[in-house]
N, C-alpha and C positions, 0 to 999 in steps of 0.2 A: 853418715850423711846427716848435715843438722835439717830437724825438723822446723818447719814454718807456719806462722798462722798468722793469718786476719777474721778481725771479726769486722762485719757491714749492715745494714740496715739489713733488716729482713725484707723488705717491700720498695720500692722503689718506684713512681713511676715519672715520668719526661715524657716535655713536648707542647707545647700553644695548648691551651684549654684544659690540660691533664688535674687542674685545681680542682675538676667536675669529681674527682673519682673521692676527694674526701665524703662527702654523703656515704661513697659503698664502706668508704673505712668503719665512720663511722655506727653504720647501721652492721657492720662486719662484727664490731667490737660489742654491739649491744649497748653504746655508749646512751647514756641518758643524763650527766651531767659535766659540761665539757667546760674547761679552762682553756682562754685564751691568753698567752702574751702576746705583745703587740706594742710599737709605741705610737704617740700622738701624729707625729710625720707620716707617718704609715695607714692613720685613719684619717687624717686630713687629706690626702691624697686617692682615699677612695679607693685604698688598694685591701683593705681590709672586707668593705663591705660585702662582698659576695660571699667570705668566708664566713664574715659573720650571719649573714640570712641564712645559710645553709647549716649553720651548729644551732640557729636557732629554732629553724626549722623539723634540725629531728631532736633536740632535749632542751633541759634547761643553760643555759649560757653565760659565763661570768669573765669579763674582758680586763687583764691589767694591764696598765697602756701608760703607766706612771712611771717608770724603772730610768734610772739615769744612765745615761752614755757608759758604757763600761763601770758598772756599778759596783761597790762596795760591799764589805761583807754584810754593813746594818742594812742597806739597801735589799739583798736579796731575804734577810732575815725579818725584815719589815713584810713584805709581799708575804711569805710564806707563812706568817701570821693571821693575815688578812685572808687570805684563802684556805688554812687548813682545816676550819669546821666545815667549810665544800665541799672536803669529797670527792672528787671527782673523777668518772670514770673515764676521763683521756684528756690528754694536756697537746695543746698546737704551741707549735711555736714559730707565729710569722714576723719574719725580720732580718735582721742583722745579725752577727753576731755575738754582742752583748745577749738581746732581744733568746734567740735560740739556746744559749748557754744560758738563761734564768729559766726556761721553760727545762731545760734537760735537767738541772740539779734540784727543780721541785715534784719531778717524777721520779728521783729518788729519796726526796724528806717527805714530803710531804704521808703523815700515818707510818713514820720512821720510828724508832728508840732508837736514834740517833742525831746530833745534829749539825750543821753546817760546819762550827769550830771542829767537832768532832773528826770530820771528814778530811778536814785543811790537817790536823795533825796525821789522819791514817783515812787515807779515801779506801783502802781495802775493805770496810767497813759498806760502805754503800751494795745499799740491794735494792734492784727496779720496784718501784710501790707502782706507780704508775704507767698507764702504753702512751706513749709519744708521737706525734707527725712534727716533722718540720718540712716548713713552706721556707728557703731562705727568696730574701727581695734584696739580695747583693749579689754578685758574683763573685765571689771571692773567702770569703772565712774559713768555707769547710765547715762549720760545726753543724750544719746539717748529717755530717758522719760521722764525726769524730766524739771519741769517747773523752773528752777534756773538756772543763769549764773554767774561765778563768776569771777570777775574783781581784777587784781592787784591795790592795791592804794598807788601807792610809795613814796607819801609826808609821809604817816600813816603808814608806811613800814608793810604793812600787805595786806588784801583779801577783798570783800565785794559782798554779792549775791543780788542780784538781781530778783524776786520771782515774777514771775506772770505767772498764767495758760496760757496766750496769746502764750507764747515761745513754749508751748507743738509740740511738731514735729507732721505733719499731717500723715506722715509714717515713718515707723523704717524699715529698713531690715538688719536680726541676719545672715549673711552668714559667716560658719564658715572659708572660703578661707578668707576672710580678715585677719584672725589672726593665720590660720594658719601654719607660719615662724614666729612669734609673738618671740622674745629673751626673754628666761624664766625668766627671770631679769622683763622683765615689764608683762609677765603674771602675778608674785610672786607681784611686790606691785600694779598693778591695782585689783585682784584678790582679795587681802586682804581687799582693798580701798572695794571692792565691799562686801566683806563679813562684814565690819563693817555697810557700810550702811544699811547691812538686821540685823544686831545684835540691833544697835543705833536705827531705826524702830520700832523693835517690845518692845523694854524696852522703847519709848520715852513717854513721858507726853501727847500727843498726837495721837498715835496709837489710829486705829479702828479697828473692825472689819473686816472690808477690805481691811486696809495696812498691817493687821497683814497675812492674804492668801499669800500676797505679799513677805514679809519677811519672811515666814517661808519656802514658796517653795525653794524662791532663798538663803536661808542660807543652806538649804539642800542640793542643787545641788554644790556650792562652797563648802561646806564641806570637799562633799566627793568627790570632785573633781580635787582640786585645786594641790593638791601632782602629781598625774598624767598627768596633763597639766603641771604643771612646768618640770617634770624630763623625760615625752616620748614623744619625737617632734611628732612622728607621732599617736599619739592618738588622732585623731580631735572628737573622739566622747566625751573623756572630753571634749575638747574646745569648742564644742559646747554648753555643758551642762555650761563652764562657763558663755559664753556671754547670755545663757538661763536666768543663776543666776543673772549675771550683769543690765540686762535689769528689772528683776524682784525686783530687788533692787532698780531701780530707780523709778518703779512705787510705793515703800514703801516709798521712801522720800517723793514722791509728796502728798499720802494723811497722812503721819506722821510727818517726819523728822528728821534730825538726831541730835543728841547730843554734850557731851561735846569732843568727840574724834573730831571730826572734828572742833567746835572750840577753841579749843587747837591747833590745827596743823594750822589752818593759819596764825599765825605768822611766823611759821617755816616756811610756805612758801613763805613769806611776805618780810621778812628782809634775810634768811639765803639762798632763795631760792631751797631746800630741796623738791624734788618732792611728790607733795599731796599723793601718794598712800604708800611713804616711810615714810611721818611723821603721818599718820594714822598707820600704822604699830606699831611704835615704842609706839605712845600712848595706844594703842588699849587695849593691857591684864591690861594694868596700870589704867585705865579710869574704864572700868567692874569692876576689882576689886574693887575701892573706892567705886563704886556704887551699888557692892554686896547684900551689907542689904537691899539696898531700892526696889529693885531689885529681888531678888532672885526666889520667887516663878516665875515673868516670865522669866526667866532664866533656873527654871526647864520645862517648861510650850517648853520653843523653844527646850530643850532637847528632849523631850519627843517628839518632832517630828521629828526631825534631826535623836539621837540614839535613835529607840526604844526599842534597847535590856538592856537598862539602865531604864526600865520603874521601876524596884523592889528598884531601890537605892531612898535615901531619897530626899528629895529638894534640904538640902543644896547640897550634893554630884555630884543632875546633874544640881547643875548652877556652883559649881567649875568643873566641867566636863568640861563644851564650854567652860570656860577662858584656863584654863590649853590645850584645843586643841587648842583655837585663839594662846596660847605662843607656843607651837609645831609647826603648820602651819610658824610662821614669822620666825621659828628655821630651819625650813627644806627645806623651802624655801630661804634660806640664805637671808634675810631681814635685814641691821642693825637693832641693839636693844637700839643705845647707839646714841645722838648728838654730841657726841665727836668731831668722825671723819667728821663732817661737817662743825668744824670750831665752834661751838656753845661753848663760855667758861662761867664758875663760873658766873663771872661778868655781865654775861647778863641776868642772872633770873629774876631780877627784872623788865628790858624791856618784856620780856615773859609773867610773871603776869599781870603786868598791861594793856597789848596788849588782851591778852587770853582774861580776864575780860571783852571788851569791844566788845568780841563776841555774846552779847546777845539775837542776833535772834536765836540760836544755843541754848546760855545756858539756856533760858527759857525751853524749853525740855528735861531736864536733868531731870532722877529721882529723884535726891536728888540735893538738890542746891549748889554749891560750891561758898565756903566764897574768897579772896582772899589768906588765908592761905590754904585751902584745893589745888587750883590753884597754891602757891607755893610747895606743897607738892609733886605734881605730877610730874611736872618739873625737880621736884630735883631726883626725883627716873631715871629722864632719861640720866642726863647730863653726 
C-alpha cells in the first residue's frame, strides 16, 4: 500500500473576530520583536491597524508595506536586507498572496547561510529561521498553507516557485473581517485562483488520499459559494466559507499540486503582468477541457461530491458538469475570458509556448502530458 503524507499549519484558528487570538500567539511564542508584511492598500484600508496596535502592544514592531505586486527576486532581496539586522522573533504575514509568500521566504532567510538565488537553484536547502502566522485578506491563494513561494524572474520574463515544507506557516488565522469589504473584482479571481487549485489537486498525477479530503471540501465550499460572495457585500457567511475553501485548497497543493492551469498562467504573469487569479481564470475551463478524457472519471468522482443531486447522470455528463460551472462561475463573476484586452497579441504565441513549456515542476502533474502543440493550442483558444 503506498504511503501518504501531508504536512499543515500547526495551529489554525477560523471565524469573525478570531484575529483576537494573535496577542495569545504572540505572547505563546514569547515574541518580543515582530515583523510585519503588509501592503499600502491593506493599511489604507484600515484593515491592518488592529493588527498592528496589538504587535505593538506586546514588542517592538517593524511594518514592510513596500513589496510590489507579485514581486521579483531584487524585490524580495531588497526587503530582506532591510530587515535582517531586526531579528525578529515572529514574522505576520497579512495580505495577499504575493504579501504572504514575502513573509514565508523571510522566515526561512532571514539569519540563513544561505540565500534566495541559492534557494531558486535547490529550495531543499531552506530551514525555518523564523515562526510565521498568516492572516490572508483574499480568499483564494492558499499560501496561507501552502509550502510554495513564488518569485518573479524578469530576465525569463516569467515566475518560479520555490517548494519546501520549511515555509509552511506555524499558524493561520481565517477571520472573515479581513475580507470582508474585499472589491468583488478580487473576490471573483482570487476565488477562482482558489477553485482551480482544489480542481488541478484532485485530477493531478499526484493526488492522495488526503489531498483529495482537501480538494474536495474546499471545491465544495467555493462552488457554492463564490456567486454570493461576489454579488452580496454583506453575506460574510459566504466569505467565510470562501477563505474556508481557499485555505483548504492550499492544503491540496501542499500534498498534491497543481497542474497545467497554473503553468500556463505564469507567463502571463511573468511578461504581460496579468494578475494570477485572472490568468487562472481565463485558462481554467480551457485546461479541464483538453484534459477531459484523461480525467474524466475523477471529474465525475469531484462531481459526485460537490452536486450530489447529479449522482443518476453518467461520468461523462458530471465531469462536463464542473467545466461548464468553472465557464459559468468566471462568466458571472465577470472574469475576462479573452488575453486581448491585456495587450497579449497574435505574435506572441510562440513566446507563450515555449515559456508555458518550461514550467515543468507544474507540468509534470498534468494528467495527460502536453506536447508543445497541445500548449500552442490552448493559447490560441485564449488570445
Amino acid at each position: 500500500m503506498r504511503t501518504n503524507q501531508i504536512t499543515i499549519p500547526a495551529v489554525t484558528y477560523a471565524g469573525e473576530g478570531s484575529i483576537e487570538t494573535l496577542r495569545e500567539i504572540i505572547q505563546k511564542e514569547h515574541a518580543k520583536s515582530i515583523l510585519v508584511f503588509t501592503d499600502k492598500g491593506i493599511r489604507s484600508f484600515g484593515l491592518s491597524a488592529g493588527i498592528e496596535k496589538i504587535c505593538a502592544e506586546e514588542g517592538a514592531l517593524k511594518v514592510v508595506d513596500d513589496l510590489t505586486a507579485e514581486p521579483a527576486v531584487s524585490d524580495i532581496e531588497r526587503v530582506l536586507r532591510e530587515v535582517e539586522r531586526d531579528r525578529p522573533d515572529l514574522i505576520v504575514g497579512l495580505g495577499g498572496g504575493s504579501v504572504m509568500d514575502a513573509a514565508k521566504l523571510a522566515s526561512i532567510l532571514i539569519g540563513a547561510d544561505y540565500t534566495l538565488r541559492d534557494l531558486l537553484a535547490d529550495a531543499s536547502l531552506a530551514k525555518k529561521q523564523v515562526k510565521s502566522v498568516m492572516i490572508p485578506t483574499t480568499c483564494g491563494t492558499g499560501s496561507e498553507a501552502t509550502c510554495n513561494a513564488i518569485v518573479a524572474i524578469p530576465e525569463e520574463e516569467s515566475k518560479k516557485g520555490i517548494v519546501n515544507n520549511c515555509m509552511i506557516s506555524d499558524y493561520v488565522i481565517l477571520d472573515v473581517q479581513m475580507i470582508a469589504k474585499l472589491p468583488p473584482k478580487i473576490i471573483a479571481a482570487t476565488g477562482v485562483d482558489a477553485l482551480a487549485h482544489c480542481v488541478e489537486c484532485f485530477t493531478s498525477k499526484k493526488a492522495t488520499m488526503l489531498s483529495d479530503t482537501y480538494a474536495k471540501e474546499g471545491a465544495c465550499k467555493i462552488f457554492h459559494n463564490i456567486r454570493r460572495a461576489f454579488s452580496a457585500a454583506d453575506d460574510l457567511a459566504a466569505k467565510q466559507e470562501m477563505l474556508l475553501g481557499a485555505y483548504y485548497g492550499g492544503i491540496a497543493i501542499t500534498g498534491s499540486g497543481t497542474t497545467a492551469v497554473h503553468a500556463l498562467s505564469y507567463p502571463l504573469g511573468g511578461k504581460y503582468h496579468i494578475a494570477h487569479g485572472i490568468s487562472n481564470a481565463i485558462l481554467f475551463a480551457h485546461v479541464m477541457e483538453f484534459n477531459k478524457d484523461a480525467c474524466v472519471e475523477r471529474l465525475a468522482e469531484l462531481s459526485d461530491a460537490v452536486f450530489p443531486e447529479l449522482a443518476k447522470k453518467s461520468t461523462e455528463e458530471k465531469a462536463a458538469h464542473i467545466i461548464e460551472e468553472i465557464t459559468a462561475i468566471v462568466c458571472d463573476t465577470e472574469i475576462p475570458t479573452s488575453l486581448e484586452e491585456f495587450g497579449v497579441q497574435p505574435e506572441d504565441l510562440e513566446f507563450l509556448v515555449t515559456a508555458g513549456s518550461q514550467q515543468t515542476r507544474l507540468l509534470v502533474n498534468n494528467c495527460k502530458e502536453l506536447s508543445l502543440e497541445d500548449i500552442r493550442y490552448i493559447y490560441k483558444k485564449v488570445l
